[in-house]
N, C-alpha and C positions, 0 to 999 in steps of 0.2 A: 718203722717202715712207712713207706709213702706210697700213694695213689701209684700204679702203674697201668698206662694204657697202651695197648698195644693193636695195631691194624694192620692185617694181611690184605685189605683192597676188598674184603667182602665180609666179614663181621669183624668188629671193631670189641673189643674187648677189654674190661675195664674193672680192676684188683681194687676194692677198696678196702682191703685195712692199713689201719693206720689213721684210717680217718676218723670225725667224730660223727655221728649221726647229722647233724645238716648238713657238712661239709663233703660229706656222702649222697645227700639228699640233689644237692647243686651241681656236683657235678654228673650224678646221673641222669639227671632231667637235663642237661646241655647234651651228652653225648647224645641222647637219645634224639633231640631237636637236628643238632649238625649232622646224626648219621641221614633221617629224613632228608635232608638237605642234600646230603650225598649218594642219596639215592638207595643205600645198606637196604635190607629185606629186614634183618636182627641185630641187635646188641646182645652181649654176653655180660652182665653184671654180676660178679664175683664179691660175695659180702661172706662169706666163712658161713661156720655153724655157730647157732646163739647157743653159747654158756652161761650167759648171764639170769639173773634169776627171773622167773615166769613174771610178765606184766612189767619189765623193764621193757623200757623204746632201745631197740638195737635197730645196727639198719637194714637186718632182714624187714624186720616188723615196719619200717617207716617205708622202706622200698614198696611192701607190697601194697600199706594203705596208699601211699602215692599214687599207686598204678591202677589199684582193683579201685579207688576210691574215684578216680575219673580226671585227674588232673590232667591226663596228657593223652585224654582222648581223642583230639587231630591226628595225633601221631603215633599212637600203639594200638595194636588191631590184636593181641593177643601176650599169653606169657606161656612159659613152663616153667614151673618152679622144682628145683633140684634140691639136693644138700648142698648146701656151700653154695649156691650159685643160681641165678634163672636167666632162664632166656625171654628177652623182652621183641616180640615178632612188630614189625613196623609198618605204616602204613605207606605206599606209593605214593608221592605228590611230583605230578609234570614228569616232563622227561627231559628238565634241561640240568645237572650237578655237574659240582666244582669236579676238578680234577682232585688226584691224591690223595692219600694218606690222612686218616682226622689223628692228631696230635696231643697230647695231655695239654700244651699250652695253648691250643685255642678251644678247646673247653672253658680255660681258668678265666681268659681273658675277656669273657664276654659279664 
């Protein structure tokens, strides 16, 4: 199964299994940048439930050091963390964003 991301024009939303933990890690931190960019409020990050055994790095676990740990403090002003999924809340920057839709391939291609 492969990344799918999917935007309704107001949260942007983004299935990563299938991926492996970095590859998860990267494209999360792009969406989150180009949603900023696009002016999004939220991202919806979809990472399953960790089965895997306790103190393995899955990408729940690397998701949230990513976020709680301060990497993409320009741009995230909060989260909620679910089962399967958190919501990553965004910060406002300017008032001028691109038109459209954010795409799985201009994630990839940055």
């Amino acid at each position: 199964m492969k990344p799918r991301l999917t935007d309704d024009g107001n949260r942007p939303e983004l299935d990563l299994h299938g991926c492996t933990v970095d590859e998860a890690l990267n494209l999360a931190r792009r969406l989150i940048i180009e949603s900023v960019r696009h002016g999004r409020n939220s991202v919806r990050l979809i990472h399953g439930m960790s089965t895997s055994a306790p103190g393995k790095r899955t990408i729940k676990s690397a998701l949230s050091n990513m976020i709680d740990g301060g990497q993409l403090t320009m741009h995230v002003s909060g989260t909620f963390k679910a089962d399967g999924h958190m919501i990553v809340a965004l910060r406002r920057l300017g008032n001028r964003h691109p038109p459209g839709r954010i795409t799985l391939h201009m994630i990839r291609k940055r």
